[in-house]
N, C-alpha and C positions, 0 to 999 in steps of 0.2 A: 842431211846437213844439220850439226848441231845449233841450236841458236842459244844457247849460254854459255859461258865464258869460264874452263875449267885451268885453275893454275898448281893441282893438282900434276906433277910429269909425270908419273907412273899411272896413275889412276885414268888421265885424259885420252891417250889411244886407246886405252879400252872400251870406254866410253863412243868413242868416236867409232869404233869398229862395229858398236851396238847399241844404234840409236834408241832401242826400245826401252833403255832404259832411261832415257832423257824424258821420254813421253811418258811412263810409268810415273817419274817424280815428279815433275811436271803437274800430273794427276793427283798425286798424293797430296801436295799442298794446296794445290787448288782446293780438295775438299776437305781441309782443314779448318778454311776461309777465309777469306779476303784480307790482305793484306799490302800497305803501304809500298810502295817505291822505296828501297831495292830488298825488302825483304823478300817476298817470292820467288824471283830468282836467284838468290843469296841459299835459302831454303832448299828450292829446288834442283842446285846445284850439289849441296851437302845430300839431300838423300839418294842421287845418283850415285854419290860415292857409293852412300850403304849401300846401295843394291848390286853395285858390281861387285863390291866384296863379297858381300853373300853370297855370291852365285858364283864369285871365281875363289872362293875358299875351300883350301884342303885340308889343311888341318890346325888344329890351335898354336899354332907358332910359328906359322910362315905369316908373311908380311901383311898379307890381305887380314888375318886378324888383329894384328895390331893397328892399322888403319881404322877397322870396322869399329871399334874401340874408342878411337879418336873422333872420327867423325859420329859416333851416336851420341858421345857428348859435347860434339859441338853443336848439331842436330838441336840436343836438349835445349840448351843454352840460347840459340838464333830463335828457337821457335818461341821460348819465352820473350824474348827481349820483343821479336815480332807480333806479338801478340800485345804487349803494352805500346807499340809502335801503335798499332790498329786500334786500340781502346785512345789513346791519345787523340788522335785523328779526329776518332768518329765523337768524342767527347768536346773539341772545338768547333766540329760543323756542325751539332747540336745548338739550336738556338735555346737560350735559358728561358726558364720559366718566372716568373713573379710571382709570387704569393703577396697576396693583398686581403688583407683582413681590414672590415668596415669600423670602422671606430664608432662610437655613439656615446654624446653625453647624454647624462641621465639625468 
């Protein structure tokens, strides 16, 4: 049973037929690292695609590669943005520092 949400129509029964690659992406961004609510499964939605195309690609001009295309630069784009998502984040649960320098008359 998949548990992310493919709006994908072409892409999604295939997926759905072959779960392994949900758990595969899934994996992949996992170990990319930790990221905010809903970029990981936003992420790991988009590299499912890649991987079904990859693996259901015959040759460079059927549809799975123009897909593979679209989604590697959406890919690009989601993980960048997700990644200043997660620096943002962990940048406000950071409690700040003080610098405090002693003054002294002389």
């Amino acid at each position: 049973m998949l548990t992310l949400d493919y709006q994908d129509g072409y892409l999604a029964p295939l997926i759905a037929q072959k779960e392994a690659w949900e758990t595969r992406a899934i994996a992949d961004v996992t170990a990319l690292g930790s990221f905010p609510a809903p970029w990981a499964d936003k992420l790991a939605v988009i590299r499912a695609y890649i991987l079904c195309c990859i693996e259901s690609l015959a040759d460079e001009t059927d549809v799975f590669s123009a897909k593979l295309k679209h989604y590697q630069l959406e890919f690009k784009t989601a993980l960048q943005a997700a990644r200043e998502a997660a620096s943002a984040a962990n940048a406000s649960a950071s409690p700040l520092s003080i610098l405090t320098i002693p003054l002294e008359r002389g």
